[in-house]
C-alpha positions in Angstrom: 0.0 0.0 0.0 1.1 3.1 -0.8 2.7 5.2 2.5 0.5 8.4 4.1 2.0 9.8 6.7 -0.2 9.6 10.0 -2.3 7.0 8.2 -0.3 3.8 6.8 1.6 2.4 9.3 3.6 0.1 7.4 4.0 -1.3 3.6 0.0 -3.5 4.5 1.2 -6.8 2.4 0.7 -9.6 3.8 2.6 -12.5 3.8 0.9 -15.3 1.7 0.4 -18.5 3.9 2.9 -20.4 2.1 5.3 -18.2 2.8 5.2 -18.4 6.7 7.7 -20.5 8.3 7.6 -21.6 12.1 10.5 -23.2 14.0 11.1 -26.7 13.2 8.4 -27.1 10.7 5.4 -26.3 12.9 2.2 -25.8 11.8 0.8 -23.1 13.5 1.8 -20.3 16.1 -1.1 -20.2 19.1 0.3 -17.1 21.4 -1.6 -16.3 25.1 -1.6 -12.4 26.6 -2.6 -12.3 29.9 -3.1 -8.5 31.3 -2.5 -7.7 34.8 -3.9 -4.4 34.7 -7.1 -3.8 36.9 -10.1 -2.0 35.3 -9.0 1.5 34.6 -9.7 4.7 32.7 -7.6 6.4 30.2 -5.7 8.3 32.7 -4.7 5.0 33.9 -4.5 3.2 37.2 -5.3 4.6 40.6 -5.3 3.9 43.9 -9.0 3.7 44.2 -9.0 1.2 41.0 -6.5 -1.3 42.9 -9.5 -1.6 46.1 -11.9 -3.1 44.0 -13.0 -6.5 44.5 -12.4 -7.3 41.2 -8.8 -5.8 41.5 -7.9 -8.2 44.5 -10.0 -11.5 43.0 -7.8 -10.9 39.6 -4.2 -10.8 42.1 -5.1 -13.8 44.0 -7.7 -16.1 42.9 -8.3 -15.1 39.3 -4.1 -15.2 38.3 -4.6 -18.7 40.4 -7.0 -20.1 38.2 -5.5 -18.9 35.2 -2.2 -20.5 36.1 -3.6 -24.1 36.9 -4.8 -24.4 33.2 -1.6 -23.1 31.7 0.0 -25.7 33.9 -2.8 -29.0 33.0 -2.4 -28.0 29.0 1.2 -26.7 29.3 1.0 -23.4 28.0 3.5 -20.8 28.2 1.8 -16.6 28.2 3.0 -13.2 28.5 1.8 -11.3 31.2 1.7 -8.2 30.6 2.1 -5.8 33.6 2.1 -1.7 34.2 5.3 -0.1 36.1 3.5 0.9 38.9 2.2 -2.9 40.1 6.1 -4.2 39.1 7.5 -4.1 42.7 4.0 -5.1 44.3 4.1 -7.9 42.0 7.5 -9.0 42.5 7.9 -12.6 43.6 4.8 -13.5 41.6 6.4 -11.8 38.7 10.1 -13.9 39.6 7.8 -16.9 40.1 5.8 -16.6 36.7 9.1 -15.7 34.9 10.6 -19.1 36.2 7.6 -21.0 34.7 8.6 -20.5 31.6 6.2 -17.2 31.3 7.6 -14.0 30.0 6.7 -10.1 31.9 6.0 -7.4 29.1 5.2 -3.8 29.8 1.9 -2.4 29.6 2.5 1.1 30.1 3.2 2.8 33.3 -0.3 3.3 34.8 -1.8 1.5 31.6 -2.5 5.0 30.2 -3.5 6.4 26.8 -0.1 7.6 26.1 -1.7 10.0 23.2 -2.5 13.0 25.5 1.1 13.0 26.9 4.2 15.6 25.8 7.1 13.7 24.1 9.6 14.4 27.0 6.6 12.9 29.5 6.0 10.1 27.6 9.7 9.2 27.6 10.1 9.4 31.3 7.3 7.0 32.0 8.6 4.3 29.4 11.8 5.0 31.0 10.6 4.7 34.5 8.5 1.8 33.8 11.2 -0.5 32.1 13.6 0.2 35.0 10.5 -1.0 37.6 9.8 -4.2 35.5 13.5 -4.6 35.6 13.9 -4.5 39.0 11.2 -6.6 40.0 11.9 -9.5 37.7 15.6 -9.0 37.0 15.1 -9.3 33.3 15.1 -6.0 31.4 11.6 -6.4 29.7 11.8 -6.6 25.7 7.7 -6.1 24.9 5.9 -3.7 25.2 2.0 -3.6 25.4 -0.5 -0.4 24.4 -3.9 -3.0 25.0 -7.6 -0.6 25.1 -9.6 -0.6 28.0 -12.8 -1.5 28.1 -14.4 2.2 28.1 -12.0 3.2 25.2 -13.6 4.8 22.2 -11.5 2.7 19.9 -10.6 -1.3 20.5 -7.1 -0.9 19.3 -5.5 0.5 22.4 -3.7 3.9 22.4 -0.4 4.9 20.9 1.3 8.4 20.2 3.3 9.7 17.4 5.9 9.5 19.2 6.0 6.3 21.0 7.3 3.6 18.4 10.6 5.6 18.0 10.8 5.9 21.9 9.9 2.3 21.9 13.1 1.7 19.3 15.4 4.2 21.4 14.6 2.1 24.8 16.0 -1.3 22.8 12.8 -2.7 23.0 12.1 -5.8 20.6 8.1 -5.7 20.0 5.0 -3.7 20.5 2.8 -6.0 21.0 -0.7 -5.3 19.9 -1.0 -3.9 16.3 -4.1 -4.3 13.8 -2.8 -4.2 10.5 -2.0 -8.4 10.4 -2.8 -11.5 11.7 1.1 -12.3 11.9 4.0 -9.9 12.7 5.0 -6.9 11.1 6.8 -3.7 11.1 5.1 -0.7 12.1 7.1 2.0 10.3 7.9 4.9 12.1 9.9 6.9 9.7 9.1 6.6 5.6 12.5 8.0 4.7 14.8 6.0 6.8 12.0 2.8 7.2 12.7 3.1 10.9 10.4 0.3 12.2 9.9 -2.0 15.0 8.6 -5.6 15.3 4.6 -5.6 15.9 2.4 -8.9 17.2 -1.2 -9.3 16.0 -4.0 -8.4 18.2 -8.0 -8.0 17.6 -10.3 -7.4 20.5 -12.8 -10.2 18.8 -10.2 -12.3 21.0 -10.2 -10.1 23.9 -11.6 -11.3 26.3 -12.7 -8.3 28.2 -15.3 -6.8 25.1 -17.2 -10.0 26.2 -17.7 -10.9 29.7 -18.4 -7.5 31.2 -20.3 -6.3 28.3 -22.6 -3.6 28.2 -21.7 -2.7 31.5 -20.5 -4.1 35.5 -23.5 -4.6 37.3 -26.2 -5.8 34.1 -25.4 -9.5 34.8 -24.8 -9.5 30.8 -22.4 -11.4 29.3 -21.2 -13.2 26.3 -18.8 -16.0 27.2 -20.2 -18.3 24.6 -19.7 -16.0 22.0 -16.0 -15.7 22.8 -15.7 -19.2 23.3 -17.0 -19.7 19.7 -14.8 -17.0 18.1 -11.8 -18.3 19.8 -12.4 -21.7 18.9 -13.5 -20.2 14.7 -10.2 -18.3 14.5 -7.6 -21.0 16.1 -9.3 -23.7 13.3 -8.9 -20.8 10.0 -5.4 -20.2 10.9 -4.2 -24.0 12.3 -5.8 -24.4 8.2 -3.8 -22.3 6.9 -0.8 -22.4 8.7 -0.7 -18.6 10.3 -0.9 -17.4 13.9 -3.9 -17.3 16.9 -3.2 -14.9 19.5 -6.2 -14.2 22.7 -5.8 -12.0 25.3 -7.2 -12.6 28.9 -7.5 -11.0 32.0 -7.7 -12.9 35.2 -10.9 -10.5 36.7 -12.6 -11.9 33.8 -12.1 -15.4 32.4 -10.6 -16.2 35.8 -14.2 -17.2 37.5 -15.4 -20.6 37.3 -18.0 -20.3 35.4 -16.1 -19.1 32.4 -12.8 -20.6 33.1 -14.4 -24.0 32.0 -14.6 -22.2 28.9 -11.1 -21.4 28.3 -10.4 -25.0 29.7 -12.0 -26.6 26.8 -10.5 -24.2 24.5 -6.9 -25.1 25.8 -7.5 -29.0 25.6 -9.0 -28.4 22.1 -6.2 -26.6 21.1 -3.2 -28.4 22.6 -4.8 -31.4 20.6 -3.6 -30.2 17.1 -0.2 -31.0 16.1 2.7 -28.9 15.2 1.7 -25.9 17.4 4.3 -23.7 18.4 3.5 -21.9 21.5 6.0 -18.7 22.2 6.2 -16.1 24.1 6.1 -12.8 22.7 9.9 -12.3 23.0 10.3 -15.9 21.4 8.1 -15.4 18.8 9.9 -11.6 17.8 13.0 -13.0 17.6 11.9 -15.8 15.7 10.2 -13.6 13.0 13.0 -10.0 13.3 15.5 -13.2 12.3 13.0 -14.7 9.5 11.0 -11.9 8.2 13.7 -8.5 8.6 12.6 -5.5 7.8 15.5 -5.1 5.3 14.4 -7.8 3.0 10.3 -8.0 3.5 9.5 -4.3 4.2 8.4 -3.1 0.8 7.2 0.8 1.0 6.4 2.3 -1.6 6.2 6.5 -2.1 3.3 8.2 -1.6 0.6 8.8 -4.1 -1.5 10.9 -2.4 -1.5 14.5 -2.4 -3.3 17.1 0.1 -5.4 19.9 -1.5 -6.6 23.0 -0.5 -9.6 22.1 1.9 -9.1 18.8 1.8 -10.0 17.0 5.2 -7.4 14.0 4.5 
């Protein structure tokens, strides 16, 4: 596709499914975020949002359940965690790290980042990877933008600036971008195709748009329906060879009642051979190694032009 500035976000091509190649000849890549991050607005967490019942049921008993079936199908996640609860967290953290698990960033407060100055923005990535750091002793090499629930848009929030400051910090991934169901490159700068290495994510795998949904207190929800799309999506790309990626939080799909659910959907999918089931860090440097921006990150200029009154 063409570049726009503040539009395209990288070259949009797609790689064709017999081009994608998995470690050792595997047939599929099945990929598990877990967010740590209580229910917050987009000025991110606060003290008041870490009382909640649901914010102590998703730290103790919801993580637990979570981490049971992970353990009976033998899955590895990435759990993705905001600065602040990094030093809280810390000997879960150490003790999910040792599991085999990997610990991402998800902001500092799990903010929408696009209201911040530059300089702010870059103090808060800074200050987070250094808390992560600490807690786990692992520099963290993902970084995670997911939405929140009361987000006007499903995509989660980035700025203009924070891909580059993403880059700058060393880190290997952002790890929730729309524009593929694989990895890609989200392109920061045309000119110098200054990009960084971006996992798949869509919120009809989320599993928050479903199980609080329309709103906390309605007694509405839609597990069935996520069970069904999760269980759609992981048979289309085990088919065709590509990559299945869900995202859970342990306030939601940690209750009984729904975990049963996810426990089916585990043993259905640990059933299909020739899975590969990465972390995020595994699964960036597999592809940055396989699929470098060098060789498969095709831009070409710009054919649009701006004119007088135009709205573009």
């Amino acid at each position: 596709m063409p570049w726009k500035e503040r539009y395209t976000i990288s070259d949009e091509v797609g790689l064709a499914d017999a081009d994608i190649a998995w470690p050792e000849g595997r047939r599929c890549c099945a990929t598990v975020t877990v967010s740590l991050a209580p229910v917050s607005g987009p000025q991110g967490l606060t003290a008041a949002d870490m009382r909640t019942p649901a914010a102590y049921f998703a730290a103790q008993g919801g993580l637990d359940a979570l981490l049971r079936l992970f353990d009976k199908h033998h899955v590895r996640a990435t759990f993705a965690v905001p600065g602040v609860l990094a030093p809280a967290y810390r000997d879960r953290l150490r003790a999910l790290a040792a599991s085999g698990h990997e610990i991402a960033a998800l902001g500092f407060r799990h903010e929408d980042v696009s209201t911040l100055e530059r300089d702010e923005e870059k103090a808060r990535l800074s200050r987070t990877t250094a808390l992560i750091a600490e807690a786990t002793g692992v520099k963290p090499v993902g970084w995670f933008a997911l939405p929140r629930q009361s987000d006007p848009f499903a995509g989660g929030t980035v700025s203009p600036h924070t891909v580059d400051l993403l880059i700058d910090a060393g880190y290997a991934y952002l790890g929730n971008g729309l524009a593929d169901d694989v990895p890609h490159w989200w392109v920061s700068h045309f000119a110098t195709r200054r990009a960084l290495l971006t996992l798949p994510y869509y919120y009809h795998f989320d599993d928050q748009f479903f199980l609080l949904f329309p709103s906390k207190g309605t007694g509405l929800e839609h597990a069935d329906s996520l069970y069904r799309n999760w269980r759609a999506e992981f048979a289309a790309q085990y088919r065709r060879g590509r990559q299945f990626h869900m995202v859970l939080h342990p306030q939601h799909s940690g209750w009984a009642h729904r975990a049963h659910l996810l426990d089916a959907f585990l043993h259905d999918m640990r059933t299909h051979p020739g899975l590969w089931n990465p972390t995020g860090g595994e699964l960036a440097h597999h592809w940055s190694r396989t699929y470098p921006a060098e060789q498969y990150l095709k831009l070409e200029p710009s054919i649009w032009q701006d004119h007088e009154g135009s709205l573009s």
